[in-house]
TIDO-599431 format. One line per 2 residues: number of its first residue (from 1); their letters; for each residue x, y, z of N, C-alpha, C. Coordinates in steps of 0.02 Angstrom, whole numbers, padded with zeros to 5 digits. Each point is the difference from the previous one (the first is absolute). Last residue first. Layout:
! residues N
NUM) A) X/Y/Z/X/Y/Z/X/Y/Z; ...;
***
This chain:
! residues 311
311) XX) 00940/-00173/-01593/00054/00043/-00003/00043/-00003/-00031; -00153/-00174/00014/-00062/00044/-00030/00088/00056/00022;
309) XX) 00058/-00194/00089/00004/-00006/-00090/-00034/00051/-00015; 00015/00024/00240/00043/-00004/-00040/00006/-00010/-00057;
307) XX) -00194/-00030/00109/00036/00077/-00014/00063/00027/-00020; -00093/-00259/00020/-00034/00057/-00040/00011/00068/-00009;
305) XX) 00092/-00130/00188/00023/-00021/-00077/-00027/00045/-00052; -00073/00026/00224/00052/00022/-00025/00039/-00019/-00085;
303) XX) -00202/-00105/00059/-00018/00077/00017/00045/00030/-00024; 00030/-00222/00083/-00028/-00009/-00090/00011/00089/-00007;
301) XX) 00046/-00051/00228/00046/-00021/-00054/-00009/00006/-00080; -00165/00011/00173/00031/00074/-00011/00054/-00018/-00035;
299) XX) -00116/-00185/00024/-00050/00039/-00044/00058/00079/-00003; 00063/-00173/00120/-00003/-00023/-00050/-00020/00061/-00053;
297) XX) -00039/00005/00247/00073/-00005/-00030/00003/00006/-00072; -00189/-00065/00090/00017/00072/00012/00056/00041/-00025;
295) XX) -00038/-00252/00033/-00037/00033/-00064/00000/00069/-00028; 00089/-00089/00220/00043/-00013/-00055/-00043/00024/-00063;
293) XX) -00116/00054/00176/00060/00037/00009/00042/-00017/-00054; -00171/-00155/00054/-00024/00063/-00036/00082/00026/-00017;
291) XX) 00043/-00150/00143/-00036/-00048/-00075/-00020/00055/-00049; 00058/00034/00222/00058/-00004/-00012/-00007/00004/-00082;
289) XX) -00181/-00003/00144/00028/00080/-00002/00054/-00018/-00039; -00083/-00196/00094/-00049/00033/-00066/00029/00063/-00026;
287) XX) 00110/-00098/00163/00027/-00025/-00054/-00048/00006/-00041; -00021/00089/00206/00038/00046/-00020/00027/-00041/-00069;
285) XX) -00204/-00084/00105/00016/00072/-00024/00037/00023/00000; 00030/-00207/00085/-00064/00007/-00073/00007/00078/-00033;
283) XX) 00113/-00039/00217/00048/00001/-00036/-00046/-00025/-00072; -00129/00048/00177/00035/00064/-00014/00061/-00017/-00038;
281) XX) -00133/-00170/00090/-00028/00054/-00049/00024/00044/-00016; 00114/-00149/00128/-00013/-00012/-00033/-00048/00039/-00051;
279) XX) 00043/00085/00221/00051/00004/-00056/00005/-00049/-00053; -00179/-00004/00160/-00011/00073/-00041/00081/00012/-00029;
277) XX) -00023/-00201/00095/-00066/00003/-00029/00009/00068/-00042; 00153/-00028/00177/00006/-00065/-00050/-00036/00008/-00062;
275) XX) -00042/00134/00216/00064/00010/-00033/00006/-00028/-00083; -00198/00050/00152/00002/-00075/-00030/00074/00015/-00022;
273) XX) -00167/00137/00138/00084/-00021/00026/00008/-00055/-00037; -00205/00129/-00019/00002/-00076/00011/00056/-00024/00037;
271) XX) -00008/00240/-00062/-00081/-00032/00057/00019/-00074/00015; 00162/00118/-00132/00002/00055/00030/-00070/-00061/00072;
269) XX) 00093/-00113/-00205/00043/00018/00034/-00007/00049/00060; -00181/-00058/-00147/00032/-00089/00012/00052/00042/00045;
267) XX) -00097/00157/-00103/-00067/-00031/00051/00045/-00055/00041; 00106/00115/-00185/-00002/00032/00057/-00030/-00027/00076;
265) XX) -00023/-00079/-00230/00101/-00026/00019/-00031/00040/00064; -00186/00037/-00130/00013/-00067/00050/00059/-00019/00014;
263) XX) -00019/00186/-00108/-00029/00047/00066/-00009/-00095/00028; 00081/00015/-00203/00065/00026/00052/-00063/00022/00050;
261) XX) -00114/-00133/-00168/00085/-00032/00028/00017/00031/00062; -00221/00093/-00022/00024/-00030/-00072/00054/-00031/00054;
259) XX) -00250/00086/00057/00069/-00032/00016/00027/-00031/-00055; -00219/00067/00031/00035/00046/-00065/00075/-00010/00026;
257) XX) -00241/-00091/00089/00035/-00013/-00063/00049/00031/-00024; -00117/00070/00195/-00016/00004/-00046/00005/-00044/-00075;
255) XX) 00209/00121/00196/-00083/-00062/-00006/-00039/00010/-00064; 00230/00106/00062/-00021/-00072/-00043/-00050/-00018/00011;
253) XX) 00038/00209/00052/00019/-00025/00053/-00001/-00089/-00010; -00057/00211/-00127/-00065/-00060/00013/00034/-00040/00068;
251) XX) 00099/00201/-00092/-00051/00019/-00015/-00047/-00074/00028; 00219/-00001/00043/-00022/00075/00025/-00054/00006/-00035;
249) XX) 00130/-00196/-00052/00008/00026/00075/-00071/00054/-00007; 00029/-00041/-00215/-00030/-00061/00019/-00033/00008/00090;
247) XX) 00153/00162/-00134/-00053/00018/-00009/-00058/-00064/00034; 00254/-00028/00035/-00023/00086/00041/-00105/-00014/-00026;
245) XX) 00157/-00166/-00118/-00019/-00030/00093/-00035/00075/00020; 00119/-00107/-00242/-00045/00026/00034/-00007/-00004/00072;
243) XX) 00113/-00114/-00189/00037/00003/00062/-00057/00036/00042; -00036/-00028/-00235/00006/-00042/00042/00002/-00004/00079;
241) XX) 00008/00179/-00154/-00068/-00024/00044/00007/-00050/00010; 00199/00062/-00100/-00022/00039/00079/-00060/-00010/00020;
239) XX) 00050/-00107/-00202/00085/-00006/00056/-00035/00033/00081; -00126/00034/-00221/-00009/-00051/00050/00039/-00041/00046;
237) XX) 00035/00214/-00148/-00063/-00013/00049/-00016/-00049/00026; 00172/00005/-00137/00033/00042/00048/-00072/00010/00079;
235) XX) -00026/-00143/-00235/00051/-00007/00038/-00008/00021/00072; -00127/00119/-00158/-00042/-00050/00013/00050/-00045/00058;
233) XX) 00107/00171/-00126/-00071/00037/00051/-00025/-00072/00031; 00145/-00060/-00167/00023/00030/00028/-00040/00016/00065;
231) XX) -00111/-00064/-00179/00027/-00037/00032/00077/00009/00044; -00122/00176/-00120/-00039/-00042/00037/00013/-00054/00015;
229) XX) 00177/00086/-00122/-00007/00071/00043/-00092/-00051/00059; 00063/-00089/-00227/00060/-00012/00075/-00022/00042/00056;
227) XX) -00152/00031/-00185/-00009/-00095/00024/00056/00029/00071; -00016/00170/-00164/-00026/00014/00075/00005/-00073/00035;
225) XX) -00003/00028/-00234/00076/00035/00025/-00022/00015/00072; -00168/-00093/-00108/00032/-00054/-00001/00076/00038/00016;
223) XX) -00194/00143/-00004/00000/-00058/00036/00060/-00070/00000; -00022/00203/-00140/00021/00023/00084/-00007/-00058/00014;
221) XX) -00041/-00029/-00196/00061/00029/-00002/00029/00012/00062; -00222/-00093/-00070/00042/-00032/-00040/00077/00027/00001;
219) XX) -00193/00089/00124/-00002/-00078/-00009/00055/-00040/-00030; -00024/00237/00026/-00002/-00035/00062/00027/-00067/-00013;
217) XX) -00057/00124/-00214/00056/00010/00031/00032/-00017/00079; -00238/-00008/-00079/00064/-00055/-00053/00075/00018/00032;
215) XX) -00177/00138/00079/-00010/-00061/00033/00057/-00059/-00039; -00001/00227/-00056/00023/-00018/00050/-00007/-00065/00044;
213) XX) -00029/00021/-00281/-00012/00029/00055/00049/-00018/00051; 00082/00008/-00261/00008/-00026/00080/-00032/00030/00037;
211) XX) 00100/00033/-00215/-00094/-00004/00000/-00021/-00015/00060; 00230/00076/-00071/-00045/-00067/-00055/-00073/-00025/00017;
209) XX) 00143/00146/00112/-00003/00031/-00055/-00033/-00049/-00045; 00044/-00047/00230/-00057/00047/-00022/-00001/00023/-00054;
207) XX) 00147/-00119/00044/-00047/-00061/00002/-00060/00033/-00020; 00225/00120/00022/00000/-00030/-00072/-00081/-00058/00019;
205) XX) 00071/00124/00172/-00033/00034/-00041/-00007/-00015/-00053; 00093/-00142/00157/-00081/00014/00031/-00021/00047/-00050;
203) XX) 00227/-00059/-00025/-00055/-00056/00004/-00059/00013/-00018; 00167/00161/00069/-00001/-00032/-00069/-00037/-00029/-00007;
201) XX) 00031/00035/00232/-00057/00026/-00036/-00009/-00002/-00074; 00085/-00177/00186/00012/00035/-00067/-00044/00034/-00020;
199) XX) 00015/-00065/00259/-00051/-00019/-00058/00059/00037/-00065; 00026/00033/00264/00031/-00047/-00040/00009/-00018/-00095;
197) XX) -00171/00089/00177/00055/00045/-00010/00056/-00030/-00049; -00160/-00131/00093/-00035/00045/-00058/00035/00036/-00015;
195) XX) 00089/-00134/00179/-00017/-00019/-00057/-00030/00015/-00066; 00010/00090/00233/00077/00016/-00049/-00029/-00040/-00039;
193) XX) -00181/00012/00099/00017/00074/-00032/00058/00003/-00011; -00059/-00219/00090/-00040/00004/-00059/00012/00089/-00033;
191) XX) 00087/-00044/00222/00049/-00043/-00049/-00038/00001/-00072; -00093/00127/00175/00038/00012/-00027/00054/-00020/-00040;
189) XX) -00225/-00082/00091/00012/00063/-00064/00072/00037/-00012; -00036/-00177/00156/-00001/-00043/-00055/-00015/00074/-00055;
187) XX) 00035/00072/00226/00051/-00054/00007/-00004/-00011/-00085; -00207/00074/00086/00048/00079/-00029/00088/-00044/-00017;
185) XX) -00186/-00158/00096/-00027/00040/-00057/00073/00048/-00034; -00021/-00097/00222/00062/-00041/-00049/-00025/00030/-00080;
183) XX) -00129/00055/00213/00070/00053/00018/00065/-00048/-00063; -00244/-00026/-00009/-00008/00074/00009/00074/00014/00000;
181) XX) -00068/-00236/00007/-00002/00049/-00074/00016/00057/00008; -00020/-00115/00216/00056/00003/-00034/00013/00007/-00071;
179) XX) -00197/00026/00130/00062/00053/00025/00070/-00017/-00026; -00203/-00123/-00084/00000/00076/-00021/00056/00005/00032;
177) XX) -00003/-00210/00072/00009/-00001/-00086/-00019/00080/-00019; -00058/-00068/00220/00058/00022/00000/00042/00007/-00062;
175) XX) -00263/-00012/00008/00059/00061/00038/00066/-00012/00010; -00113/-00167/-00103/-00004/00032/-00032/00016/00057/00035;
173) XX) -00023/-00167/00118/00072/00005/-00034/-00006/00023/-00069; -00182/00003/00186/00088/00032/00005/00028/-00019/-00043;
171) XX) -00251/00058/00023/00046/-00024/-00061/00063/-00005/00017; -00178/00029/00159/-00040/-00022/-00062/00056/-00040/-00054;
169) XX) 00097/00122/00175/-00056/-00054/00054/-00022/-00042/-00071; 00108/00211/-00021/00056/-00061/00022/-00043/-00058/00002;
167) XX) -00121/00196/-00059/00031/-00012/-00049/00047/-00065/00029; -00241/00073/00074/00071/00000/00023/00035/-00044/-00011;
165) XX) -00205/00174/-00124/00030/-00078/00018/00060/-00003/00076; -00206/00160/-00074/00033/00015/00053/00044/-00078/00006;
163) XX) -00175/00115/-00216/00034/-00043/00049/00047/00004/00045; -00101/00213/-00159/-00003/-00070/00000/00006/-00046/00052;
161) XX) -00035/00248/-00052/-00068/-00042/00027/-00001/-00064/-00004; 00175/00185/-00061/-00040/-00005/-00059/-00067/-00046/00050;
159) XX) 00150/00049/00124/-00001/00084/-00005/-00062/-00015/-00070; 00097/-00191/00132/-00043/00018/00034/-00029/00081/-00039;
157) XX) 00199/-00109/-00103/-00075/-00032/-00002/-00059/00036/00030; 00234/00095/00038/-00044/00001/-00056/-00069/-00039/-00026;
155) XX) 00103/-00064/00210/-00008/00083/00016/-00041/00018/-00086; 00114/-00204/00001/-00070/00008/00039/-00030/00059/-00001;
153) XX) 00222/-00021/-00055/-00050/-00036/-00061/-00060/00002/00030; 00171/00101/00154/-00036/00030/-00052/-00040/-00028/-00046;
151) XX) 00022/-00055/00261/00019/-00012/-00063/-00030/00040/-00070; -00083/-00044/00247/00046/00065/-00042/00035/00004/-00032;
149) XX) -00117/-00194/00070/-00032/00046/00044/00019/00072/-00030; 00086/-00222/-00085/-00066/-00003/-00015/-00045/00061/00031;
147) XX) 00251/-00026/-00104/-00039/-00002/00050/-00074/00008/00009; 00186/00001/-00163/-00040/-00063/-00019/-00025/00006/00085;
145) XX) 00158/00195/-00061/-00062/00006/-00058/-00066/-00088/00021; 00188/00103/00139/-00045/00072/-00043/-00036/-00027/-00005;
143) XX) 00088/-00175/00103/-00009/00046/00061/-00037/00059/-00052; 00120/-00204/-00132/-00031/-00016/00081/-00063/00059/00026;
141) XX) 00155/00058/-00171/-00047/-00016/-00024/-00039/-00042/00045; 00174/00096/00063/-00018/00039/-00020/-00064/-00015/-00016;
139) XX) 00164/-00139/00085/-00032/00016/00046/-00054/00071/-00032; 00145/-00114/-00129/-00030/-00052/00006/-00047/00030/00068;
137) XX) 00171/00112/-00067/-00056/00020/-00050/-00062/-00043/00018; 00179/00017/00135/-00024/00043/00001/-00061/00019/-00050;
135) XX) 00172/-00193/00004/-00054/00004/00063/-00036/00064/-00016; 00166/-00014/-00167/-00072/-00053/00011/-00043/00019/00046;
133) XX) 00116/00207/-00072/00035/-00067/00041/-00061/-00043/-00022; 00016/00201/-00182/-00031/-00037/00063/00032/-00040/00042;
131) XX) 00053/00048/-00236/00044/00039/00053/-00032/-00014/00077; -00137/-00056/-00197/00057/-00050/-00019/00060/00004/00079;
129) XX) -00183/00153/-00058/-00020/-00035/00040/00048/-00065/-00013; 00052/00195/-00119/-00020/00000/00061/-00023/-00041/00058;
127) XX) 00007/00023/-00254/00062/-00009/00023/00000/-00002/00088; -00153/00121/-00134/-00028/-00067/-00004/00067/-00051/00015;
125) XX) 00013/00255/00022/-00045/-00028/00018/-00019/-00095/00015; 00166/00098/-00146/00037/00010/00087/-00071/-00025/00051;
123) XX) -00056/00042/-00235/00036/-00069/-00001/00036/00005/00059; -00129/00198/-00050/-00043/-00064/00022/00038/-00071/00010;
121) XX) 00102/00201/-00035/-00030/00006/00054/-00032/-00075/-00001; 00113/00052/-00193/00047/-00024/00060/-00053/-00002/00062;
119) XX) -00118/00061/-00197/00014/-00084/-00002/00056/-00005/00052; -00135/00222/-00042/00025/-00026/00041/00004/-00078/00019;
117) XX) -00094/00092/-00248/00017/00044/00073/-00012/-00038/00073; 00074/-00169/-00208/-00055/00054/00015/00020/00042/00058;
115) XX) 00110/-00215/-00183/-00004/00068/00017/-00069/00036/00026; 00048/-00278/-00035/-00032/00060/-00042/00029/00086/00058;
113) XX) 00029/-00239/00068/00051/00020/-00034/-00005/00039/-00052; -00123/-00028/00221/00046/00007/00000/00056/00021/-00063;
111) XX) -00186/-00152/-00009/-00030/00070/00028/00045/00038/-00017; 00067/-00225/-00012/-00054/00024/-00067/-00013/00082/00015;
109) XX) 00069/-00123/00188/00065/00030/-00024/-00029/00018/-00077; -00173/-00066/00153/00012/00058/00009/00075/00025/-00036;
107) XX) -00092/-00194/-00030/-00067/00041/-00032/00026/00073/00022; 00130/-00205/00055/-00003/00006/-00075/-00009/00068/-00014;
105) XX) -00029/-00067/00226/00062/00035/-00010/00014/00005/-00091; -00202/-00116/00100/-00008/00071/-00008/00080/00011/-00010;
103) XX) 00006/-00197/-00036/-00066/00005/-00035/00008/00092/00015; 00142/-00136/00110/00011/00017/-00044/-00030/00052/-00064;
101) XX) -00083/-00091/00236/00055/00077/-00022/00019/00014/-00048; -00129/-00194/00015/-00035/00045/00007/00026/00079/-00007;
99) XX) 00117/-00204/00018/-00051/-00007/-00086/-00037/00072/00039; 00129/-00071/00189/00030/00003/-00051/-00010/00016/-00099;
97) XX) -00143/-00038/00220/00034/00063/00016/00021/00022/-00091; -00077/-00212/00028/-00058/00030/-00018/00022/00055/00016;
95) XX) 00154/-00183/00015/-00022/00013/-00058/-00058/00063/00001; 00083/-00051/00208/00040/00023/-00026/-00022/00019/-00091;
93) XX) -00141/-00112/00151/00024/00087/00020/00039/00034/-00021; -00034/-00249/-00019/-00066/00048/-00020/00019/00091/00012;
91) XX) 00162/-00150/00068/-00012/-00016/-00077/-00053/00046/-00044; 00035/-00017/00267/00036/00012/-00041/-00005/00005/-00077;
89) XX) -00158/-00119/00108/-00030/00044/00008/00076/00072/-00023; 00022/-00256/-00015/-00063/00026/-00030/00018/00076/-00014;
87) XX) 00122/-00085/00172/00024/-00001/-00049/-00025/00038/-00064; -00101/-00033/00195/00033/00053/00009/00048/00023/-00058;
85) XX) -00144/-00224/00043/-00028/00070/-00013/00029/00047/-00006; 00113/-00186/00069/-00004/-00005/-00086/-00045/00068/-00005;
83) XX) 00048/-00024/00229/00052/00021/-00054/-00024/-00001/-00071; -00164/-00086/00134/00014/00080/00025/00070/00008/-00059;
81) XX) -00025/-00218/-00003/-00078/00024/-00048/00009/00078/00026; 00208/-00152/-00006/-00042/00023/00052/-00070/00040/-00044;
79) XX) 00223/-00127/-00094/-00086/-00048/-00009/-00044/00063/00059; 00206/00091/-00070/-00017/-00034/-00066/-00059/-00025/00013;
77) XX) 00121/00050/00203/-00015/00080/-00038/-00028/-00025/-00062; 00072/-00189/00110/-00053/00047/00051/-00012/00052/-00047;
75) XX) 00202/-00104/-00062/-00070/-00047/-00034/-00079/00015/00039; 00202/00118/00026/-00017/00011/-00054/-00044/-00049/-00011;
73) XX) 00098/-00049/00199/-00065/00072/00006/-00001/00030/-00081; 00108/-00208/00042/-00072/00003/-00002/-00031/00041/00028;
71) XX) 00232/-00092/-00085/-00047/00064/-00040/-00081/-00017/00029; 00203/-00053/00172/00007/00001/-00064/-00054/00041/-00042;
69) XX) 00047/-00039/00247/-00067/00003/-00055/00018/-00017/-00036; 00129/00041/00237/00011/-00004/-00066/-00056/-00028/-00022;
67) XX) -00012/00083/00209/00022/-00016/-00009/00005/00000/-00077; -00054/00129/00257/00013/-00003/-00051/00025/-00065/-00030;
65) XX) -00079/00057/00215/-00037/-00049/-00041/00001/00021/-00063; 00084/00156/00172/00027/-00090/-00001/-00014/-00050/-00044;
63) XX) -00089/00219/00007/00072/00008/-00024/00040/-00067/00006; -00247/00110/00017/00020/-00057/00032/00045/-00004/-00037;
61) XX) -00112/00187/-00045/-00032/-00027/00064/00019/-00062/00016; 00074/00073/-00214/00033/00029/00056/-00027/00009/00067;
59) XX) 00002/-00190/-00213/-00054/00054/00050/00032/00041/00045; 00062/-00189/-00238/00036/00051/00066/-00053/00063/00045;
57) XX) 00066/-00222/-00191/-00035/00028/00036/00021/00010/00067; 00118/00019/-00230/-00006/-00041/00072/-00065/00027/-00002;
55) XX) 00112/00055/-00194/00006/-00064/00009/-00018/-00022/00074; 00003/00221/-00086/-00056/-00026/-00036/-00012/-00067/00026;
53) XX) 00198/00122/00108/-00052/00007/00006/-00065/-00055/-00010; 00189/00057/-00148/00026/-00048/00027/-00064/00000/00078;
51) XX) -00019/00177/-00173/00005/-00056/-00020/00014/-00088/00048; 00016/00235/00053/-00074/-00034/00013/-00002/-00051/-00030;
49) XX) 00213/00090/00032/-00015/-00026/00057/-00081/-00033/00001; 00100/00101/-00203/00019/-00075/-00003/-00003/-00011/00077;
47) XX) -00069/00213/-00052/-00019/-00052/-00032/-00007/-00076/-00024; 00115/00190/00145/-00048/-00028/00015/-00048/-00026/-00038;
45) XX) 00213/00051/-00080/-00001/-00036/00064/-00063/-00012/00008; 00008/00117/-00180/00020/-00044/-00001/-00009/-00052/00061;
43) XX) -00017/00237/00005/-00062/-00012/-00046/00020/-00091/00001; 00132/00154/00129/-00045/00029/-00015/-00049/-00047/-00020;
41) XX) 00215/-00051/-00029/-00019/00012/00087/-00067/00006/00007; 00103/00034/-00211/-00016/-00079/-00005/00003/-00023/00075;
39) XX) 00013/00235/-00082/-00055/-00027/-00015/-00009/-00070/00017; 00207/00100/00083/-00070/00042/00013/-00077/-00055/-00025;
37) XX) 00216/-00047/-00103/-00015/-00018/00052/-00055/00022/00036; 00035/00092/-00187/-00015/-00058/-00016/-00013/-00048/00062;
35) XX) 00090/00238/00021/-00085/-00003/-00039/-00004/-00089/-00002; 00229/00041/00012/-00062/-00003/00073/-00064/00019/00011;
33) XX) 00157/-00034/-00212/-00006/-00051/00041/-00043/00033/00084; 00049/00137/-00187/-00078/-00042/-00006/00019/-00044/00060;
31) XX) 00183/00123/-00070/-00042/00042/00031/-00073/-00023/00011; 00171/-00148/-00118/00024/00013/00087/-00052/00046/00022;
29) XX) 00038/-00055/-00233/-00035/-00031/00028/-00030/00017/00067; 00199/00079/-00134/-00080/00027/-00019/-00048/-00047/00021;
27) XX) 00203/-00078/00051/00002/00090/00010/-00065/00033/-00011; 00057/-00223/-00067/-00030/-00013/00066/-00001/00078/00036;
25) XX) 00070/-00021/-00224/-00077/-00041/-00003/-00015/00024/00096; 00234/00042/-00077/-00064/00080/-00018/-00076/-00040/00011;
23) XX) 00184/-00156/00057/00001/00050/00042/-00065/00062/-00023; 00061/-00179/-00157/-00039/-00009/00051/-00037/00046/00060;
21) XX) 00167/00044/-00160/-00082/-00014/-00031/-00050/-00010/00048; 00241/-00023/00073/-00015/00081/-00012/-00083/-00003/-00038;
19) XX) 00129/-00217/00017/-00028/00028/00067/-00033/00073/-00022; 00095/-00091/-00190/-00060/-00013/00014/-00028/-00002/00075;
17) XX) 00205/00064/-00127/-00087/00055/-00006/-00035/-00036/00026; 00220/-00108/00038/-00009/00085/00035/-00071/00040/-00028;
15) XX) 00065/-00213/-00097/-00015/00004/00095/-00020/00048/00013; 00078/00005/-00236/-00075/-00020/00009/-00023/-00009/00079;
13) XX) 00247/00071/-00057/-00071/00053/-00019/-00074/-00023/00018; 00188/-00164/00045/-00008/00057/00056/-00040/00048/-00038;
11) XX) 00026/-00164/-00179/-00018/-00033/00069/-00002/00056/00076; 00141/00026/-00217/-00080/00033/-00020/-00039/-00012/00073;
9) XX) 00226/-00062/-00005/-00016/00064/00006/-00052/00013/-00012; 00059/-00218/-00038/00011/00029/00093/-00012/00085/-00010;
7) XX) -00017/-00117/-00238/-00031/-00011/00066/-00007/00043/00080; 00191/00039/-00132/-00073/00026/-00029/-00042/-00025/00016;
5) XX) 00211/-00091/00035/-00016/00063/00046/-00053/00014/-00024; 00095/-00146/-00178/-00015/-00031/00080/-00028/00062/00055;
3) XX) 00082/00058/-00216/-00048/-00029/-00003/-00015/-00051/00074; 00185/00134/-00014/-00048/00041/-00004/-00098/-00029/00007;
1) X) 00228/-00121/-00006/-00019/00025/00066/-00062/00044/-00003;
***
């Protein structure tokens, strides 16, 4: 008898833990669930409404004469010589913001990671224009400084006896490529100043002890323990100049040449009423954003890893 019952008795222990396992999974789950919902109201839905959108043509100056397209407002946004420019002109703005901040956010977290009288002042300083609203900065450098009548770059020219350019007119998308170095600059010094921070100083003094200038020691020690940390920076920067729209809007008003994607998603939906048109572009750029972002991903994943085996 004994040996028979032993079965049937082990059988109700294993039932009984395994709702209760469960129960603690979906217990500790439960406080996210409406953050999750939240977000997938939020961000989701109307993603898969532009998505579905992309597929008609649709003018909201004529609501009747909607009909199904299939992919040929992606095949409009791909062959349109204005779109393909905008595309272009995305790409261009983004790589040349992006290499450029890096470039000074290098030169100033290099600055930064030497000791001098008042290095907090100045690094709250140069931190600063990161804290800016877009619009506001983008209207800064508009109205202080790239005005041709009272603008300060002028104002200084005129003081040495130089030229009276007008800076939008001559060069816009080199004015809107400064206002946005100025405010993603301090953004890329600070991921490059945890990265130096980071550094083994063991390292760095056993390199100098062996004969190691500072330039050797850049090259061959900072630089390549910095690779993640600038591709990182590099990532995170072009997630958001992608998307761009405040400095494009408000300083050139896209003319000029300097219409990227999101100020033409705007043109197509806000002037044209192209519904169709400007949510097909706009679902380009949120699966370019998607494409980086994963790389993005990737890279802070590597990051963490590393601090963990280096602890």
């Amino acid at each position: 008898m004994t040996a028979t019952t032993a079965p049937y008795a082990a059988t109700p222990v294993h039932t009984m833990r395994q709702p209760s396992a469960r129960l603690r999974a979906w217990a500790t789950r439960a406080p996210l669930m409406p953050a999750l919902v939240f977000m997938i109201i939020v961000t989701q839905l109307p993603f898969v409404a532009t998505l579905v959108i992309s597929f008609f043509h649709w003018n909201s100056l004529y609501p009747k004469a909607r009909h199904f397209a299939g992919v040929d407002n992606y095949r409009q946004v791909l062959t349109d010589a204005d779109l393909r420019h905008s595309v272009w002109t995305t790409v261009l703005l983004t790589v040349t913001v992006v290499l450029v901040s890096l470039v000074l956010g290098l030169a100033l977290a290099l600055l930064l990671d030497h000791r001098f009288p008042g290095r907090g002042v100045v690094r709250t300083l140069l931190i600063a224009p990161f804290l800016v609203v877009p619009v506001a900065a983008a209207l800064l450098w508009k109205h202080v400084l790239f005005n041709p009548e009272y603008g300060l770059l002028n104002g200084l020219l005129h003081y040495v006896g130089g030229p009276q350019p007008d800076w939008i007119s001559t060069t816009p998308l080199l004015a809107v490529e400064t206002a946005l170095v100025w405010q993603w600059t301090p953004f890329m010094m600070l991921i490059l100043l945890a990265g130096l921070q980071s550094r083994d100083p063991e390292q760095l003094e056993a390199a100098r002890v062996d004969g190691a200038n500072e330039w050797q020691v850049f090259r061959y020690l900072t630089l390549p323990h910095l690779r993640r940390y600038l591709e990182l920076g590099a990532l995170l920067g072009s997630i958001y100049i992608v998307q761009n729209f405040d400095a494009v809007f408000t300083i050139t008003s896209g003319g000029l040449g300097t219409a990227n994607l999101p100020y033409t998603v705007y043109q197509s939906f806000y002037q044209a009423h192209e519904n169709g048109l400007a949510s097909a572009a706009g679902v380009l750029v949120v699966i370019g954003s998607i494409v980086i972002a994963t790389f993005a991903l990737r890279v802070v994943s590597s990051l963490f890893r590393e601090e963990v085996s280096r602890a």
